[in-house]
N, C-alpha and C positions, 0 to 999 in steps of 0.2 A: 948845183945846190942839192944836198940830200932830201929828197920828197920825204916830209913829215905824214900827212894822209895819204897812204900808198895807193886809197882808192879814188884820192881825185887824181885831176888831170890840170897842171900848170898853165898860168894862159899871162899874159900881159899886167902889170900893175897897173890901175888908173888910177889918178889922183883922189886927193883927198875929201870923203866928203865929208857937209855937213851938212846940220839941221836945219828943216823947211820953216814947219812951224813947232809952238807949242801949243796941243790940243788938249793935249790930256790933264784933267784936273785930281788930283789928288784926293783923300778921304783921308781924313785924319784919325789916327790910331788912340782910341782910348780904351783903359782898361778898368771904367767903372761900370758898375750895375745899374743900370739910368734908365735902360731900355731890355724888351724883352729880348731881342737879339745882342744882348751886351754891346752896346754902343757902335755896331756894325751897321752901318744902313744900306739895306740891301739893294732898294729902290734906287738912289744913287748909283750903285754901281752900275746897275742894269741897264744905265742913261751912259755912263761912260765908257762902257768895256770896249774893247776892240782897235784904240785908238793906234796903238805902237803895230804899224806898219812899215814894209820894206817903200810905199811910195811916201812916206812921211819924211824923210831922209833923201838928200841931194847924196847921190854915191860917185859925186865927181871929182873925188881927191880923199883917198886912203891913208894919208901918210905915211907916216916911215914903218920899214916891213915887221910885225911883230914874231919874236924870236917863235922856235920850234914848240917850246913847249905851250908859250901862251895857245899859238894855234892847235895844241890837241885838245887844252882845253876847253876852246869854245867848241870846237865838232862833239867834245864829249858834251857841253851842256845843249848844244844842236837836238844830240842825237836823243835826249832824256825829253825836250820840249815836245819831240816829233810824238815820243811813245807816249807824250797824253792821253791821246782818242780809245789806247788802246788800255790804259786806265779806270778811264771814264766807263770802256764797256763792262771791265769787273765789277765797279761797282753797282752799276745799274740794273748788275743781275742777284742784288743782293735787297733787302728790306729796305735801306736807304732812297729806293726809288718812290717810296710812299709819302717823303717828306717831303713838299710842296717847294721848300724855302733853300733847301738843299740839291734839288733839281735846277731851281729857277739859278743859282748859282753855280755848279754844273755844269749847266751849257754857256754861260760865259766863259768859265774859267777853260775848260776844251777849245771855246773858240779863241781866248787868248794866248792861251802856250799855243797851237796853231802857226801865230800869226809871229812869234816870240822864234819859233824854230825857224821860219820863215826869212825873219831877220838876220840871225845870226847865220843863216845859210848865205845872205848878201854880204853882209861882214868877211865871210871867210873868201868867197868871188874877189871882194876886191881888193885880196889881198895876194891875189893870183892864182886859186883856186876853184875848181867847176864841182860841183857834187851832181849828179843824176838822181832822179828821183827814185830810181831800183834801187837805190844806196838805204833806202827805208825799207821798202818791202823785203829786203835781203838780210835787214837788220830784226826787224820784224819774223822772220823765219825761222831765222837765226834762234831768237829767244821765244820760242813756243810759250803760249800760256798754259799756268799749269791746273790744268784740267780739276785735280783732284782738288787742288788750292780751294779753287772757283768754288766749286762744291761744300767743303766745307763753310766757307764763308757763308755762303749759300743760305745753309743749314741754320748756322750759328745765328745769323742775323735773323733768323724765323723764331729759333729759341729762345731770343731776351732780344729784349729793349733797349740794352745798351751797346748791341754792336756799333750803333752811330757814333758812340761816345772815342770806339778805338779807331774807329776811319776818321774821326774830326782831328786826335790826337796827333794821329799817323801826318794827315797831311799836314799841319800845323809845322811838324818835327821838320818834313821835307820843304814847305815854303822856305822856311827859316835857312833851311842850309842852303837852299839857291840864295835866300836874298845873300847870307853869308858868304856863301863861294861869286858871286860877282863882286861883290864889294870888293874883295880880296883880291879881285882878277883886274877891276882899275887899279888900286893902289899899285899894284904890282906894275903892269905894263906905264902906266900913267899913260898911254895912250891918246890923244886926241879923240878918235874916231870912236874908238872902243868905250870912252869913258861917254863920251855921246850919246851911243845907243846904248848899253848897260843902263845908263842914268833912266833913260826914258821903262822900259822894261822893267827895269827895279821900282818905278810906280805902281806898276801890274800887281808887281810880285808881295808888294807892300798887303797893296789890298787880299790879296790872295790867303795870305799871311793869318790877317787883323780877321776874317771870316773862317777859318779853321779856329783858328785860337780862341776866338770867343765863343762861336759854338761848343768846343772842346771844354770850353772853363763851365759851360754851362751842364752840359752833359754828363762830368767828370762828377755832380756833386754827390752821389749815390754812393755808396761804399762799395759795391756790387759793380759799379762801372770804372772806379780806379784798380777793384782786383783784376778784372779781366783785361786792361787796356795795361796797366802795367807786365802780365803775364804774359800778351802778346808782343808789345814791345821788347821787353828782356827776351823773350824765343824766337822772334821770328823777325825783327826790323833789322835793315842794313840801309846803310848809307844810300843816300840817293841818287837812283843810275846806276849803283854797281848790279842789280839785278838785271840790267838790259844790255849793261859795257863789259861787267864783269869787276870782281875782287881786285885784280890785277891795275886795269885802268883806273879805278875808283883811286885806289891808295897812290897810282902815279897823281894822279891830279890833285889831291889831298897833300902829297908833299911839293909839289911845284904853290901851292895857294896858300899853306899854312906852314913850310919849313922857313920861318922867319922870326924877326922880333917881335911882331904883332902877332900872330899866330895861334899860339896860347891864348892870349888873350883874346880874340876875336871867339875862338872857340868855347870858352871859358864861358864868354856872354850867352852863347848860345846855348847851349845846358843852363845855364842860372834864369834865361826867360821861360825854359819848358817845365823846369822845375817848380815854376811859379803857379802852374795847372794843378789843381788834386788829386792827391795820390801820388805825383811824380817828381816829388822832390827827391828822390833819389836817383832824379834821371843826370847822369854825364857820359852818356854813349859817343858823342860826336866828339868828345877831346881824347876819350877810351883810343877810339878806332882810329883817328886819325895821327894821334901822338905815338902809338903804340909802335916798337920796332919790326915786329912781324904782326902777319894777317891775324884776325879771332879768328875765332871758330867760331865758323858758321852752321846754323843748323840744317836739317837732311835740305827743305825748301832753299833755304837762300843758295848753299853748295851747288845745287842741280843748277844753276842762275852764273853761279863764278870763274865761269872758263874762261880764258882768255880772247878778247873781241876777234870775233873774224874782219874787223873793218877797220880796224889799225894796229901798227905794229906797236 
């Protein structure tokens, strides 16, 4: 059988498993002005984070083997959950660490992609597959942070009050395409096992979601904070993952999850919810880039980022 992940190592399929319990409670998504957090309740989550664990899950039967590409794509959303921490630390060297409500979120949300990579690292074991932990530190090396980036930011976030407003956006954008690219990725395999654990993690990723988004609907209302969050967007955003997997990887996974009859349309949805933030109704980057027959152009930042993964073919 042709090794799909050239950097694991093949081992035995074990059966199928399934779910222990259900712990994890949900928060429901509103999008009215009710609350000063925009109907986010923070306190809540702070009570449930952490739940979607690899011991929540009986891993005693896999079922049937999911084809090649399914599996690059979960090592590629693996590998985007793992490079959290190393997110978390950009931001934290930025003005954003001042905001009380935004930290206490933060460190959940770190500790749950964590636990999110964690999972999907068991997903892909029992499906015959070993990954070693130097497969992150290598990946991590791999994609240096970019010093100057940081800096900037740095800067930018000392000189106005609305840099929160383009990190709230930013992340909103990328919640939305995980939750989008899972969803995409059961449908697709219809997988037992798969559609199990995505199901439970697509909770997280909900809430994840609903606390970008509203902070960003709220941040956004300034006219000063959709100029600079739309100028940062249009120059410098790319899909999510491709700065740590690469251009290459990003658009293979992008047409393995969206070259379909739903496709369009799932992407379609997903620009018409970001559009719904101020100032971004002109946003439709994620059907741009993924529909598109060759790569964009990408700018000097994202380019330095778009080489092809040293950790799979």
């Amino acid at each position: 059988m042709r090794p799909v992940l050239p950097d694991f190592r093949s081992r035995p399929i074990h059966p199928r498993a399934v779910i222990v319990s259900e712990v994890v409670s949900t928060t429901q998504f509103r999008t009215t002005d009710q609350s000063a957090d925009y109907g986010f309740n923070l306190e809540k989550y702070l009570r449930v984070a952490g739940c979607a664990r690899p011991e929540a899950f009986d891993w005693s039967d896999p079922g049937p083997r999911l084809d090649d590409e399914a599996l690059f794509c979960l090592g590629y959303m693996m590998d985007i959950e793992s490079h959290t921490i190393i997110y978390l630390r950009e931001m934290l060297s930025t003005a954003v660490v001042e905001d009380p409500s935004i930290t206490a979120f933060l460190s959940c949300w770190a500790y749950e992609e964590f636990f999110h990579s964690q999972v999907l690292k068991r997903l892909l074991m029992s499906q015959g597959v070993v990954i070693d932990d130097w497969r992150f530190t290598a990946l991590r090396r791999a994609r240096p942070a970019d010093h100057l980036a940081q800096k900037i930011a740095r800067l930018l976030s000392r000189a106005t009050r609305h840099f929160a407003a383009v990190h709230m956006a930013w992340g909103a954008i990328n919640e939305l395409s995980t939750l989008t690219g899972y969803r995409a990725l059961m449908e697709r395999t219809g997988h037992p096992l798969l559609v199990t654990v995505l199901g439970r993690i697509i909770k997280d990723e909900r809430r994840h979601f609903s606390f970008y988004f509203q902070q960003a609907r709220m941040r956004l209302r300034p006219r000063a904070a959709q100029i600079l969050t739309s100028v940062a967007l249009r120059n410098f955003w790319s899909p999510v993952g491709s700065p740590v997997r690469g251009n290459t990887d990003a658009r293979r996974v992008c047409s393995y999850l969206f070259d379909d009859a739903s496709g369009p349309r799932r992407l379609a949805e997903l620009d018409t919810t970001i559009a719904r933030l101020p100032g971004l109704d002109w946003f439709d980057m994620a059907s741009r880039y993924c529909l598109s027959r060759s790569a964009p152009q990408l700018n000097s930042c994202a380019a330095a980022n778009s080489a092809k993964s040293l950790l799979f073919d």
